[in-house]
PyMOL Python script that loads the backbone (N, CA, C, O; Angstrom):
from pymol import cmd

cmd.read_pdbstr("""\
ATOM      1  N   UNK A   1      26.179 -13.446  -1.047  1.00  0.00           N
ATOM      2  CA  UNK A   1      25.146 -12.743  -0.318  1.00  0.00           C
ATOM      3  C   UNK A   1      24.152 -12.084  -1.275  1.00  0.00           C
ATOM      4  O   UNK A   1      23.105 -11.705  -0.751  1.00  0.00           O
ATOM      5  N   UNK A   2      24.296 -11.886  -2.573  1.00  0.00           N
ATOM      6  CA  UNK A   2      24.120 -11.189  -3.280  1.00  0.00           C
ATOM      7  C   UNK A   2      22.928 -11.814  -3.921  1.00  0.00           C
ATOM      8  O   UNK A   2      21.909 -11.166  -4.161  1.00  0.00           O
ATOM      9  N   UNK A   3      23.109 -13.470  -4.280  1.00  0.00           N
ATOM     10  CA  UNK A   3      22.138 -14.105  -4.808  1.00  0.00           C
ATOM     11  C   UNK A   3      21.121 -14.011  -3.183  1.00  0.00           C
ATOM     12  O   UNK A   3      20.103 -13.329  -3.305  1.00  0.00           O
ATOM     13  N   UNK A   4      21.273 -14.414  -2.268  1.00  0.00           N
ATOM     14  CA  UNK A   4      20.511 -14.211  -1.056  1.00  0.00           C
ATOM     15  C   UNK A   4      19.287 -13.321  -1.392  1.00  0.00           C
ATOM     16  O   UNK A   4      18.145 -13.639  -1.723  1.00  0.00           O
ATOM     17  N   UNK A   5      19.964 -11.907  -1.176  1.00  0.00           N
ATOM     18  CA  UNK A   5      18.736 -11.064  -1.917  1.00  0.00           C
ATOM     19  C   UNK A   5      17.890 -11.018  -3.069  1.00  0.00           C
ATOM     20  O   UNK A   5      16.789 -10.492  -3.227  1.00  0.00           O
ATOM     21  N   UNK A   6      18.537 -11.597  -3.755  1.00  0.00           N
ATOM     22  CA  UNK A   6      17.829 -11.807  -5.288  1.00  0.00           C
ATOM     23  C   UNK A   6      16.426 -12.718  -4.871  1.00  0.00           C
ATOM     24  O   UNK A   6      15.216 -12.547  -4.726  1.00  0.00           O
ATOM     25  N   UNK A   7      17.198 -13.529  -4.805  1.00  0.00           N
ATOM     26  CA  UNK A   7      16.014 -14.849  -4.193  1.00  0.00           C
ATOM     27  C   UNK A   7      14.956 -14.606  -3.112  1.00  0.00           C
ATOM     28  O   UNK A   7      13.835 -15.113  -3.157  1.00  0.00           O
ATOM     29  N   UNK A   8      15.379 -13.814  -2.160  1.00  0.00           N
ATOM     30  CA  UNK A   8      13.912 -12.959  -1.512  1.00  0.00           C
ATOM     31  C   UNK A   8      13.544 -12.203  -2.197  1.00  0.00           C
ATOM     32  O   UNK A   8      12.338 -12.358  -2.387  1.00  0.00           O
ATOM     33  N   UNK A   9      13.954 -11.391  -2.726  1.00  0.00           N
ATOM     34  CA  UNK A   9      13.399 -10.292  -4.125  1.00  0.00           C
ATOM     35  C   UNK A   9      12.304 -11.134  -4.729  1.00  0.00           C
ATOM     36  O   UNK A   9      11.108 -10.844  -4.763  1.00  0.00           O
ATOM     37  N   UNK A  10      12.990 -12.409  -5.283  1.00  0.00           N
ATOM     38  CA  UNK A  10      11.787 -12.986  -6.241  1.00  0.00           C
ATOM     39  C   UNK A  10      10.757 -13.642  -5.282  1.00  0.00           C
ATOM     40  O   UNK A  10       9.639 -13.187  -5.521  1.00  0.00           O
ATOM     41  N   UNK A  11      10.752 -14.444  -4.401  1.00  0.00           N
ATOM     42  CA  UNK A  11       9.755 -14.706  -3.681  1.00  0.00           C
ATOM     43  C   UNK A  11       8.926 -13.681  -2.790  1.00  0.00           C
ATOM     44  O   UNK A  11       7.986 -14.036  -2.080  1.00  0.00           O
ATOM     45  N   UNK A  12       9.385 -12.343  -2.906  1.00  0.00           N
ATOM     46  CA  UNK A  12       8.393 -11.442  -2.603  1.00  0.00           C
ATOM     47  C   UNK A  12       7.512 -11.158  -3.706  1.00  0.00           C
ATOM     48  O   UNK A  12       6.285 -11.087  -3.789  1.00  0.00           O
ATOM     49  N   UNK A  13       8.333 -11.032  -4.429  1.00  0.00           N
ATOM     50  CA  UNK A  13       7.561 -10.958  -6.084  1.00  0.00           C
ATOM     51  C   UNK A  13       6.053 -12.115  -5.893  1.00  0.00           C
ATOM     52  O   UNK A  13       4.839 -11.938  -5.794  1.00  0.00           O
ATOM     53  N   UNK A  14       6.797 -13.081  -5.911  1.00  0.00           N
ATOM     54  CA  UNK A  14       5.984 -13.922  -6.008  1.00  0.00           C
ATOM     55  C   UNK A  14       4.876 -13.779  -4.775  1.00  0.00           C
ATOM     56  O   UNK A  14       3.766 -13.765  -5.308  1.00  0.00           O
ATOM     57  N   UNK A  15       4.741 -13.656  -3.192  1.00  0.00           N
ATOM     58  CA  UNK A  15       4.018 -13.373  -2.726  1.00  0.00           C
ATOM     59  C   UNK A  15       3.697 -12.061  -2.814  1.00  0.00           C
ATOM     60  O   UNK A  15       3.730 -11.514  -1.712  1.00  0.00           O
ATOM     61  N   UNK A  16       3.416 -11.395  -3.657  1.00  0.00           N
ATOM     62  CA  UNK A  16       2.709 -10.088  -4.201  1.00  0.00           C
ATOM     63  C   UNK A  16       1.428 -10.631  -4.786  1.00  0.00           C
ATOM     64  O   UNK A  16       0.360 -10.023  -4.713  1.00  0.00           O
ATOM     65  N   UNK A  17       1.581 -11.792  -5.362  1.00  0.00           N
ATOM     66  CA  UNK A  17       0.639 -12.352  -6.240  1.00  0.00           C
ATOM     67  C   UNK A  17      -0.758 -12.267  -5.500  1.00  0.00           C
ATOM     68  O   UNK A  17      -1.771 -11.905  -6.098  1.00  0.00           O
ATOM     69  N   UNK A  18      -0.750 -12.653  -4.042  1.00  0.00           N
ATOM     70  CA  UNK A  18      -1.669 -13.084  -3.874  1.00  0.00           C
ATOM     71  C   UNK A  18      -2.615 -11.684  -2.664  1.00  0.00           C
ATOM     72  O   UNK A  18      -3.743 -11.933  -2.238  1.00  0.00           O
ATOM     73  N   UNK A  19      -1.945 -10.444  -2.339  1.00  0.00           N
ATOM     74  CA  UNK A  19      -2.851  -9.682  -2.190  1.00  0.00           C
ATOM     75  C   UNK A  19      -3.055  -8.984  -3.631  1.00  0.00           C
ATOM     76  O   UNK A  19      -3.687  -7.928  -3.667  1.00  0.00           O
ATOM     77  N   UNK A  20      -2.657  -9.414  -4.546  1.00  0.00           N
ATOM     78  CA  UNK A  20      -3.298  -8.633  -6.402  1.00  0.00           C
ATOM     79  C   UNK A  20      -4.372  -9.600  -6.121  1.00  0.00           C
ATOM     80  O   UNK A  20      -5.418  -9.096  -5.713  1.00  0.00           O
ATOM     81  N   UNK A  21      -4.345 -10.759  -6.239  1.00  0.00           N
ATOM     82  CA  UNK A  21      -5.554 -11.084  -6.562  1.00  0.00           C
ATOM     83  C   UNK A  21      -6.830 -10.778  -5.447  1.00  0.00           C
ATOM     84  O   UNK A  21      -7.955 -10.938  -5.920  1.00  0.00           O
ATOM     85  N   UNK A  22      -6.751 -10.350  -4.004  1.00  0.00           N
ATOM     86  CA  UNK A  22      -7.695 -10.247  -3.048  1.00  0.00           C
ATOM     87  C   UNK A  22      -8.109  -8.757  -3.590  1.00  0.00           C
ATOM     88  O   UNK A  22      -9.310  -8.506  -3.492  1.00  0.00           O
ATOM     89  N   UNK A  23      -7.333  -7.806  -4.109  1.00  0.00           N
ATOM     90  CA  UNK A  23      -7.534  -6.122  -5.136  1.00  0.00           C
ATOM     91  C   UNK A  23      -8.356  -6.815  -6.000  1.00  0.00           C
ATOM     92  O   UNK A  23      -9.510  -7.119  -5.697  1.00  0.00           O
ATOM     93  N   UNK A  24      -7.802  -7.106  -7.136  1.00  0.00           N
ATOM     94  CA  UNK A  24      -8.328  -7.881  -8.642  1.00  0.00           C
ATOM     95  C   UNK A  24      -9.968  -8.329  -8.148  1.00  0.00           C
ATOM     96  O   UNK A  24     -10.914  -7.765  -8.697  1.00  0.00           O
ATOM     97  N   UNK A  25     -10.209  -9.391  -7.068  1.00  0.00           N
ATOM     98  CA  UNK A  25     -11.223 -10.422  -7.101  1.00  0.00           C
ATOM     99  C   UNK A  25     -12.164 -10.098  -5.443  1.00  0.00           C
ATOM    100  O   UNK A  25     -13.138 -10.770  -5.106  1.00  0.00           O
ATOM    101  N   UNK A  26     -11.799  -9.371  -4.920  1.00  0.00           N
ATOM    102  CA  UNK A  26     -12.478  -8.961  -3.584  1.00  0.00           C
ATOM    103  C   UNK A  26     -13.557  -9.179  -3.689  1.00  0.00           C
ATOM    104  O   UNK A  26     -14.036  -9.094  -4.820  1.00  0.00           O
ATOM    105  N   UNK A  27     -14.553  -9.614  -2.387  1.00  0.00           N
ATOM    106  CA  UNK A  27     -15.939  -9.791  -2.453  1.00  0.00           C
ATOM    107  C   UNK A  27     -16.221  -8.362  -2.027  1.00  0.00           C
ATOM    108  O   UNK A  27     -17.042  -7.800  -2.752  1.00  0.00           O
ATOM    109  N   UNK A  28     -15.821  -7.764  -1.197  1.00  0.00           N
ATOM    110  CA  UNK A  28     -15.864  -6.259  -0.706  1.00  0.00           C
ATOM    111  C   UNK A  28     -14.666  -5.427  -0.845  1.00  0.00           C
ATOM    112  O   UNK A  28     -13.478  -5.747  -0.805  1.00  0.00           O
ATOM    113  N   UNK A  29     -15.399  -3.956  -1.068  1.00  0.00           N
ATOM    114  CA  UNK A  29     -14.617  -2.821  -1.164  1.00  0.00           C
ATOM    115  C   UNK A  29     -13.375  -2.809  -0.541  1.00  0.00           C
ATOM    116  O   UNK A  29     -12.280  -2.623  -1.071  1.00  0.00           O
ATOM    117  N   UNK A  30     -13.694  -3.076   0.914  1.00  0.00           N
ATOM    118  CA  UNK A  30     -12.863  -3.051   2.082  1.00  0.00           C
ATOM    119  C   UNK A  30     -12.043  -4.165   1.618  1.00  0.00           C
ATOM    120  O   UNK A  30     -10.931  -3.685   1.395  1.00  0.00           O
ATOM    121  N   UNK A  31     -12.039  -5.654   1.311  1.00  0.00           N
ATOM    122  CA  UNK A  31     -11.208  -6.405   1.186  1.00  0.00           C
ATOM    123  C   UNK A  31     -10.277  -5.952   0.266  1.00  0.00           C
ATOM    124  O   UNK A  31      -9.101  -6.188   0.542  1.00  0.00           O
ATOM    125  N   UNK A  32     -10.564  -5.249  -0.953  1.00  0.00           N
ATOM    126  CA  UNK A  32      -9.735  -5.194  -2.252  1.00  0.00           C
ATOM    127  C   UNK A  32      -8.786  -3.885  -1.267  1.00  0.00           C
ATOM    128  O   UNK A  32      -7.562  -4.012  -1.225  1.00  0.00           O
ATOM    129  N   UNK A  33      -9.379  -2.813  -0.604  1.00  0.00           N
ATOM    130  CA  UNK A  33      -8.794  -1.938   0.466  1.00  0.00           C
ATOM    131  C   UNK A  33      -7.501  -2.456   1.239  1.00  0.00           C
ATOM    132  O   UNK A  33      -6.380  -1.970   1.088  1.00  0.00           O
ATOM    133  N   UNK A  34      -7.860  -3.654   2.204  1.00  0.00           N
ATOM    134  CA  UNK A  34      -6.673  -4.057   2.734  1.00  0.00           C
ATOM    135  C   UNK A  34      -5.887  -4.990   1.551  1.00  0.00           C
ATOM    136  O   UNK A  34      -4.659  -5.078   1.579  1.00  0.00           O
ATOM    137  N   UNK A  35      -6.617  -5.615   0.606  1.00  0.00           N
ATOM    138  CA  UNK A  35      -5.095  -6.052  -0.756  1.00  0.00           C
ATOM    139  C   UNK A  35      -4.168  -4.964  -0.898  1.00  0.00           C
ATOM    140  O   UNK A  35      -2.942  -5.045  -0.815  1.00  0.00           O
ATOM    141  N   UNK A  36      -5.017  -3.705  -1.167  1.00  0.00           N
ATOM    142  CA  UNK A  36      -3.716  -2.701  -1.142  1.00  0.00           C
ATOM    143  C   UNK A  36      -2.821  -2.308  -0.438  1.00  0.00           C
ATOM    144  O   UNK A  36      -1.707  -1.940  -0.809  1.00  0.00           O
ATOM    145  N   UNK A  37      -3.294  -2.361   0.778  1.00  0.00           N
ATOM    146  CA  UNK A  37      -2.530  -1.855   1.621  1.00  0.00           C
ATOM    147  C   UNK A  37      -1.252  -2.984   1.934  1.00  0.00           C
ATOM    148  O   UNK A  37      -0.149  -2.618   2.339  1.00  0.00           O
ATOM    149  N   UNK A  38      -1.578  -4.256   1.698  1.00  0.00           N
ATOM    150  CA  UNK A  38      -0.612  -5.597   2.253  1.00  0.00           C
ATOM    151  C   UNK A  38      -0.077  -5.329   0.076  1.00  0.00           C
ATOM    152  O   UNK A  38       1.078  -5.752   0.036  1.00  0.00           O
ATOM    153  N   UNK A  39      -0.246  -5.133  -0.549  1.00  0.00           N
ATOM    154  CA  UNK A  39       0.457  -4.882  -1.624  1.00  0.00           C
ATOM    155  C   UNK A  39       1.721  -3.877  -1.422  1.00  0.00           C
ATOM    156  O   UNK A  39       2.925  -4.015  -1.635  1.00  0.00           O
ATOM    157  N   UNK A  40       0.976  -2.869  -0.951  1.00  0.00           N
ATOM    158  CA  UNK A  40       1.902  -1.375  -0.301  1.00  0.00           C
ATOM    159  C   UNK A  40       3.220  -1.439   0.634  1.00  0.00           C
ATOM    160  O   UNK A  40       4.248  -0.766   0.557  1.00  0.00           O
ATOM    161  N   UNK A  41       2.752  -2.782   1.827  1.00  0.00           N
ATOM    162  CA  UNK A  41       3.557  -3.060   2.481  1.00  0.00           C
ATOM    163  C   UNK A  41       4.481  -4.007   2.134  1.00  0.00           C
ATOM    164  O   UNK A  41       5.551  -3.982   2.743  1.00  0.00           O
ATOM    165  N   UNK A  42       4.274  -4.997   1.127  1.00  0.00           N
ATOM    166  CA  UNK A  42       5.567  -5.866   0.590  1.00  0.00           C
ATOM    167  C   UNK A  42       6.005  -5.042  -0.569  1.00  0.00           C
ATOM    168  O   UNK A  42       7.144  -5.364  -0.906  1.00  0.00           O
ATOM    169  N   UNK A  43       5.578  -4.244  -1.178  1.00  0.00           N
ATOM    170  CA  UNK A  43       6.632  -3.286  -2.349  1.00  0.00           C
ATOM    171  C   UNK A  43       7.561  -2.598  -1.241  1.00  0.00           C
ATOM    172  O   UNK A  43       8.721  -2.476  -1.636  1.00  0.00           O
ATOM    173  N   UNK A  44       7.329  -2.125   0.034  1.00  0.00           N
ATOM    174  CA  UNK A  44       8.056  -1.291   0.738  1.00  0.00           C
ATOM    175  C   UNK A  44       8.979  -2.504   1.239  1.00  0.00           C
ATOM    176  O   UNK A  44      10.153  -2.141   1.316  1.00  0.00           O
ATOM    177  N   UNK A  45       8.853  -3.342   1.466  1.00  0.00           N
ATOM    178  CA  UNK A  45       9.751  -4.244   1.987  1.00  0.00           C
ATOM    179  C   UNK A  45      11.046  -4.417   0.634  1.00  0.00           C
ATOM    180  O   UNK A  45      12.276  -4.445   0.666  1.00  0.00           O
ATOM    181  N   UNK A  46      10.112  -4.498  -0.385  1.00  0.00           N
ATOM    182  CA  UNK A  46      11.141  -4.755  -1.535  1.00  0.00           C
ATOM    183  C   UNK A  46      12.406  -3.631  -1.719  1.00  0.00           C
ATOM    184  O   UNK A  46      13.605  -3.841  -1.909  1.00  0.00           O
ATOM    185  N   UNK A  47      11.598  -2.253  -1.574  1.00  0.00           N
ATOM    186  CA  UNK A  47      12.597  -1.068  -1.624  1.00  0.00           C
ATOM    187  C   UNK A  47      13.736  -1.198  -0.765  1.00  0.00           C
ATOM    188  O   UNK A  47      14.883  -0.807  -0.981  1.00  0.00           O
ATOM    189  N   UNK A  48      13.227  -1.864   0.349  1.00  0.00           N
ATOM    190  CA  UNK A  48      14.477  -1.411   1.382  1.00  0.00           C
ATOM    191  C   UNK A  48      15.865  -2.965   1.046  1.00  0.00           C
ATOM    192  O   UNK A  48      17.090  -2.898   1.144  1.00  0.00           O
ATOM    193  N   UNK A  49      14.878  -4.326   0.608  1.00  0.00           N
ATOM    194  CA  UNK A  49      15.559  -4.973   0.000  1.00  0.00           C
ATOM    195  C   UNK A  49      16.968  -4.509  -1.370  1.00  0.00           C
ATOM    196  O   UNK A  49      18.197  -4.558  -1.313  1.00  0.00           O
ATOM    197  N   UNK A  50      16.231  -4.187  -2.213  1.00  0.00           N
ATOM    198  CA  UNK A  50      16.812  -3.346  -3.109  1.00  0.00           C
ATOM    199  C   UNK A  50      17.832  -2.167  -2.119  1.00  0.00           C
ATOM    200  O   UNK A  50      19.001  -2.497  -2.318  1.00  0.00           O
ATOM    201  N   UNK A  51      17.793  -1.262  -1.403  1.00  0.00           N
ATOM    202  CA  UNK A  51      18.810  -0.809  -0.353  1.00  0.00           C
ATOM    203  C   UNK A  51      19.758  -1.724   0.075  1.00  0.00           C
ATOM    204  O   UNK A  51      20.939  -1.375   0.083  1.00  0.00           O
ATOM    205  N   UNK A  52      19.405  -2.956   0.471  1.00  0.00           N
ATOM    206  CA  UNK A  52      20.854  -3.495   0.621  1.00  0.00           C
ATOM    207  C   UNK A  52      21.769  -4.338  -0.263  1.00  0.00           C
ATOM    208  O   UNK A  52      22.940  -4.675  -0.085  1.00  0.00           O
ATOM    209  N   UNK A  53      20.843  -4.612  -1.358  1.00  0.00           N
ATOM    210  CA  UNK A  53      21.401  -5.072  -2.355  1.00  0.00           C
ATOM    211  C   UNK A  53      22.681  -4.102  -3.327  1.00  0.00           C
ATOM    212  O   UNK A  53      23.727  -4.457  -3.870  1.00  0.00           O
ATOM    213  N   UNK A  54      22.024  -2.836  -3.215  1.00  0.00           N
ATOM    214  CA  UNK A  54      22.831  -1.658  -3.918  1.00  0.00           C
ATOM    215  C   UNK A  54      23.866  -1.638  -3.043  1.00  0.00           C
ATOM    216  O   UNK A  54      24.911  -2.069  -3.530  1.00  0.00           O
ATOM    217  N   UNK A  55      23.949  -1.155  -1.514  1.00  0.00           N
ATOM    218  CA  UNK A  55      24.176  -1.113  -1.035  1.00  0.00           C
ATOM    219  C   UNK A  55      24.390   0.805  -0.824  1.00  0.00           C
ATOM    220  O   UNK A  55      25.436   1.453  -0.780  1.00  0.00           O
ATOM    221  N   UNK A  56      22.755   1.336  -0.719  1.00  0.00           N
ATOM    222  CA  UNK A  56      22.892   2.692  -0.094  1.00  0.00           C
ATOM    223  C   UNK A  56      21.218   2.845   0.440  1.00  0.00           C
ATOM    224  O   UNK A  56      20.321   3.512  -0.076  1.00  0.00           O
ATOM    225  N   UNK A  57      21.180   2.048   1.552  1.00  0.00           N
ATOM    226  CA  UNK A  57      20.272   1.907   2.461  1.00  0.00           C
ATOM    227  C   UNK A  57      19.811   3.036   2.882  1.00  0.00           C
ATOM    228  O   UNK A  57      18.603   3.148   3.089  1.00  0.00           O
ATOM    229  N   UNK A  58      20.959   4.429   3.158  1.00  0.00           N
ATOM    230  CA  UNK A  58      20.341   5.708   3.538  1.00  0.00           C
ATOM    231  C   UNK A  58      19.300   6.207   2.292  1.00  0.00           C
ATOM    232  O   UNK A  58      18.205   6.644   2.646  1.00  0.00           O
ATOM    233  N   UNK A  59      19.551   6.163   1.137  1.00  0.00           N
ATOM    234  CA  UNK A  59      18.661   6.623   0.007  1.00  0.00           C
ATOM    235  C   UNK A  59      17.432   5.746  -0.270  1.00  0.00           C
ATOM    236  O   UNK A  59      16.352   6.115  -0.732  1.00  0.00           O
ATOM    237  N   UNK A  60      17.689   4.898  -0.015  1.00  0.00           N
ATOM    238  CA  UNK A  60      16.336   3.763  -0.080  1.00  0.00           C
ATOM    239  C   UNK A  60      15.398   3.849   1.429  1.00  0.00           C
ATOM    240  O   UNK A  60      14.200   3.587   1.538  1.00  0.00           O
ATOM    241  N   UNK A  61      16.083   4.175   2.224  1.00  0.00           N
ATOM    242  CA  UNK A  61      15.102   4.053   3.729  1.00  0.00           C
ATOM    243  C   UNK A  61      14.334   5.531   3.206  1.00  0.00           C
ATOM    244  O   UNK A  61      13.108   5.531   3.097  1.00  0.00           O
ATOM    245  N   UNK A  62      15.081   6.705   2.912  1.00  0.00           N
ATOM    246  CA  UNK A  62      14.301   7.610   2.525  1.00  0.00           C
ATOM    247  C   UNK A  62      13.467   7.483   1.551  1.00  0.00           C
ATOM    248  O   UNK A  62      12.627   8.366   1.724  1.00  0.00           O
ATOM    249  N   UNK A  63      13.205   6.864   0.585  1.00  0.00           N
ATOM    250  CA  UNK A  63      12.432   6.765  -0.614  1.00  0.00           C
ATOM    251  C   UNK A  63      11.196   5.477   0.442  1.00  0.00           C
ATOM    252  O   UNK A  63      10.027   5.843   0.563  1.00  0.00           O
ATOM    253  N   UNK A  64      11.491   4.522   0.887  1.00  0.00           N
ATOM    254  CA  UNK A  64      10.658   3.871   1.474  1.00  0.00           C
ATOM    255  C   UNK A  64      10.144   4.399   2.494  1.00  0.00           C
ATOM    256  O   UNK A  64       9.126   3.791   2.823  1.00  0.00           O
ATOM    257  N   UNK A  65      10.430   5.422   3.275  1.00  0.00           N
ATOM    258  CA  UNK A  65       9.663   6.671   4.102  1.00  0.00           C
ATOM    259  C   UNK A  65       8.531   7.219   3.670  1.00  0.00           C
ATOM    260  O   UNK A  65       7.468   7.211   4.290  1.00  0.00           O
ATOM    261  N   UNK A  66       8.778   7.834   2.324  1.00  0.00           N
ATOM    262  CA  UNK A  66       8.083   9.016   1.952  1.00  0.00           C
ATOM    263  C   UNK A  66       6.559   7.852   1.033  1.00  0.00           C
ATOM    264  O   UNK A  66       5.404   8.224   0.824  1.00  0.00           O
ATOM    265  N   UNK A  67       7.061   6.742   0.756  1.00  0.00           N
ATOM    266  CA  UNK A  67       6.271   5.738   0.527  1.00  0.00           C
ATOM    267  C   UNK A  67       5.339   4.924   0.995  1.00  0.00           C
ATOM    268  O   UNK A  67       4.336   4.366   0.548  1.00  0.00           O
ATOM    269  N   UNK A  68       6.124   5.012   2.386  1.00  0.00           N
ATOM    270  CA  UNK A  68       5.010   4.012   3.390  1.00  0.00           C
ATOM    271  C   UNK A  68       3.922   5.186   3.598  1.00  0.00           C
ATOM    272  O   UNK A  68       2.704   5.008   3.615  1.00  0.00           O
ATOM    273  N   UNK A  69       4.802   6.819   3.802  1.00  0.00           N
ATOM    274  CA  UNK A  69       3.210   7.722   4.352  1.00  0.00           C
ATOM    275  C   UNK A  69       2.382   7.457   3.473  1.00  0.00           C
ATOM    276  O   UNK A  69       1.314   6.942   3.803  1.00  0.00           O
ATOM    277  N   UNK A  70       2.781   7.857   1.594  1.00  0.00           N
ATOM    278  CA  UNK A  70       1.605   8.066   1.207  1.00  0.00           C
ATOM    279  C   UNK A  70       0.849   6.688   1.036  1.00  0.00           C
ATOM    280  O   UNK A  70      -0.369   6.831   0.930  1.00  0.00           O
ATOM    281  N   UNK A  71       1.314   5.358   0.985  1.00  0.00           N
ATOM    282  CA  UNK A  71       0.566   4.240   1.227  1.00  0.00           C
ATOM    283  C   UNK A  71      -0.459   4.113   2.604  1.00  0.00           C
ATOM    284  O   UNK A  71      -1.566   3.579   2.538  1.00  0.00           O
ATOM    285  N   UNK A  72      -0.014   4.570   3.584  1.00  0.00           N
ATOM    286  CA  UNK A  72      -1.225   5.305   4.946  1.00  0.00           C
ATOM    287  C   UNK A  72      -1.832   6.039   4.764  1.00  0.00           C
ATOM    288  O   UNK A  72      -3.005   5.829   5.074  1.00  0.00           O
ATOM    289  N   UNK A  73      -1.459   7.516   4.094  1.00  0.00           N
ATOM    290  CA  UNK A  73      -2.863   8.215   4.010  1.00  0.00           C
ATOM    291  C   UNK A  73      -3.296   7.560   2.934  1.00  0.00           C
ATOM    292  O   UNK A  73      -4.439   7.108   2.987  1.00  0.00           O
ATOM    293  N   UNK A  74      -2.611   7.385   1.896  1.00  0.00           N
ATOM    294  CA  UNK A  74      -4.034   7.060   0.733  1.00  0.00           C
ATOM    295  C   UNK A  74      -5.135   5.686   0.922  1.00  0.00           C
ATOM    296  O   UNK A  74      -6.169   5.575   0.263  1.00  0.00           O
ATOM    297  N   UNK A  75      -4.638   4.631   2.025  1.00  0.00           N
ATOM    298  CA  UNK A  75      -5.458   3.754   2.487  1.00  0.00           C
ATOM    299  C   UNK A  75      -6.397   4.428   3.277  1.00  0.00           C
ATOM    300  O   UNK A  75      -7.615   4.262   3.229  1.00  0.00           O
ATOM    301  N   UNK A  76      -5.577   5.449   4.247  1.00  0.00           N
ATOM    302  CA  UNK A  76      -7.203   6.332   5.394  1.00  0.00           C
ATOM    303  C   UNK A  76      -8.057   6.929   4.559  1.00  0.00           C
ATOM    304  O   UNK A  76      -9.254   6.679   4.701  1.00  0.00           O
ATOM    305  N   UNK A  77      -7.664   7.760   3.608  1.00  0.00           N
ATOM    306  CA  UNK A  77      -8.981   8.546   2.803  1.00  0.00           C
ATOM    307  C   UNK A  77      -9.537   7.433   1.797  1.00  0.00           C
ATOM    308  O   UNK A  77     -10.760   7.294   1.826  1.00  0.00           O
ATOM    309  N   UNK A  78      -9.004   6.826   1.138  1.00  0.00           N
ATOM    310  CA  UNK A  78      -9.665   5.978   0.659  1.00  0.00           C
ATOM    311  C   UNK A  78     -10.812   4.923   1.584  1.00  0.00           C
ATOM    312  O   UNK A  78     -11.722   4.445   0.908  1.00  0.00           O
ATOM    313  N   UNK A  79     -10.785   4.651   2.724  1.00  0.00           N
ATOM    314  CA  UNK A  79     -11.254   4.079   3.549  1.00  0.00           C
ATOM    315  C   UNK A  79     -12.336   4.703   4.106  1.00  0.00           C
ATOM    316  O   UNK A  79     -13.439   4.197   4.309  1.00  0.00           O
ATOM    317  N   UNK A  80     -11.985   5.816   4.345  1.00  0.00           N
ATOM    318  CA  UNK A  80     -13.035   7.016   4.479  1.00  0.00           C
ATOM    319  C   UNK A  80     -14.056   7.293   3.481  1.00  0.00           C
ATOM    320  O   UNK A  80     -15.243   7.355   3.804  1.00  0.00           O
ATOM    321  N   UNK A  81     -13.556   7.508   1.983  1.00  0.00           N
ATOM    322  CA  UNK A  81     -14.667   7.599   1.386  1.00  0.00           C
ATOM    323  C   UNK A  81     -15.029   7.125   1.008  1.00  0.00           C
ATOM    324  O   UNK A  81     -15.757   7.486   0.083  1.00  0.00           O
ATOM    325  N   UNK A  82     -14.888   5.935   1.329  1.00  0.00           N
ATOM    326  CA  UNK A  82     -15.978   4.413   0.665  1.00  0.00           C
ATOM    327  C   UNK A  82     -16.921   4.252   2.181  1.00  0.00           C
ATOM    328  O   UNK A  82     -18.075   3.829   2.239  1.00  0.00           O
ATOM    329  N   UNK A  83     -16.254   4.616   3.099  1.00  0.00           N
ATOM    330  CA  UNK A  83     -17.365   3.929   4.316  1.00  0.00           C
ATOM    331  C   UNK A  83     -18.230   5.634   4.276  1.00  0.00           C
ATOM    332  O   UNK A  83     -18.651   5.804   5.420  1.00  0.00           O
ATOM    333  N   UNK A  84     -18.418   6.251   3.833  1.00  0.00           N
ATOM    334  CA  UNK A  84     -19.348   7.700   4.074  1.00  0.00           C
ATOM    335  C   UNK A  84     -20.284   7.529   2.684  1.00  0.00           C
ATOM    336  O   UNK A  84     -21.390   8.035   2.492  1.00  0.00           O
ATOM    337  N   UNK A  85     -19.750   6.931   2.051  1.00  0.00           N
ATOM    338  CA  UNK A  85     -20.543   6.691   0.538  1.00  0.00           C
ATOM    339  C   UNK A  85     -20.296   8.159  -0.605  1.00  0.00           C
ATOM    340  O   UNK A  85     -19.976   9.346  -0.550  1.00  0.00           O
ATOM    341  N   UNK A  86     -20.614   7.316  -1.399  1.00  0.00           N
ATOM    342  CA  UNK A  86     -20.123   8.814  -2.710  1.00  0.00           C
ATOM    343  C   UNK A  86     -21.093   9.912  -2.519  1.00  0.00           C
ATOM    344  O   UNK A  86     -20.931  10.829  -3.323  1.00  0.00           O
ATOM    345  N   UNK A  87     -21.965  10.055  -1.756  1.00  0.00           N
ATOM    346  CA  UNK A  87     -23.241  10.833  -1.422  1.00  0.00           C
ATOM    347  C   UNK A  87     -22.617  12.104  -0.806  1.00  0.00           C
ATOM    348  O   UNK A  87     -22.764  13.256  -1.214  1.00  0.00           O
ATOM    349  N   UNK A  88     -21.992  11.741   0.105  1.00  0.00           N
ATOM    350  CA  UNK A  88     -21.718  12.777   0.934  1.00  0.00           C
ATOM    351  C   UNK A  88     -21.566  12.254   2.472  1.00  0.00           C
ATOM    352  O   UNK A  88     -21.772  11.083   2.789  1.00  0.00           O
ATOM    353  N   UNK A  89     -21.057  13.602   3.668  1.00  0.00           N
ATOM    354  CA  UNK A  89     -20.940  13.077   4.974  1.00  0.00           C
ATOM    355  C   UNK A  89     -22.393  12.470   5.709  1.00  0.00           C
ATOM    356  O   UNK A  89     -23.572  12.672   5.416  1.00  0.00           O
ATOM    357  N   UNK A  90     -21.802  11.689   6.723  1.00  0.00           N
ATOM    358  CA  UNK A  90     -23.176  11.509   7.319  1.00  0.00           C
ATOM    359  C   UNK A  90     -22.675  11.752   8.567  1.00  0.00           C
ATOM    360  O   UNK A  90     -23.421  11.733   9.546  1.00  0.00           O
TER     361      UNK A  90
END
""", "prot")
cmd.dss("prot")
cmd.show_as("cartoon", "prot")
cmd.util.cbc("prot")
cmd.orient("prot")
């Protein structure tokens, strides 16, 4: 069972690749915006992977908690202050 996880481990790895490159190569702000956020959401998938691999899912669901928030707010304010512009509110 053990290799099981490994092997999704690495093919998450591997589909990580490709919201880095929509961050890395975005035609817009907003696109490289949601790379992060779909980056944010398969590292959190990985954590909780890693939880059952260890096998202490209660310490990993908490660490992937406190992870997913700040991956939400820091996508809303970031989102926010690119659509208001570096100027100020409008």
């Amino acid at each position: 069972m053990d290799t099981f996880f490994v092997s999704i481990a690495l093919i998450l790895c591997i589909a990580l690749l490709i919201p880095f490159y929509r961050v890395y190569k975005g035609p817009t702000v907003f696109d490289r915006l949601l790379g992060a956020a779909a980056v944010g959401s398969k590292t959190l998938t990985l954590i909780l992977l890693f939880g059952l691999l260890f096998d202490r899912m209660d310490l990993f669901i908490d660490i992937s908690l406190g992870y997913a928030t700040l991956n939400f707010v820091g996508v809303i304010v970031i989102g926010k202050y690119f659509r208001r512009g570096e100027g100020g509110a409008q």
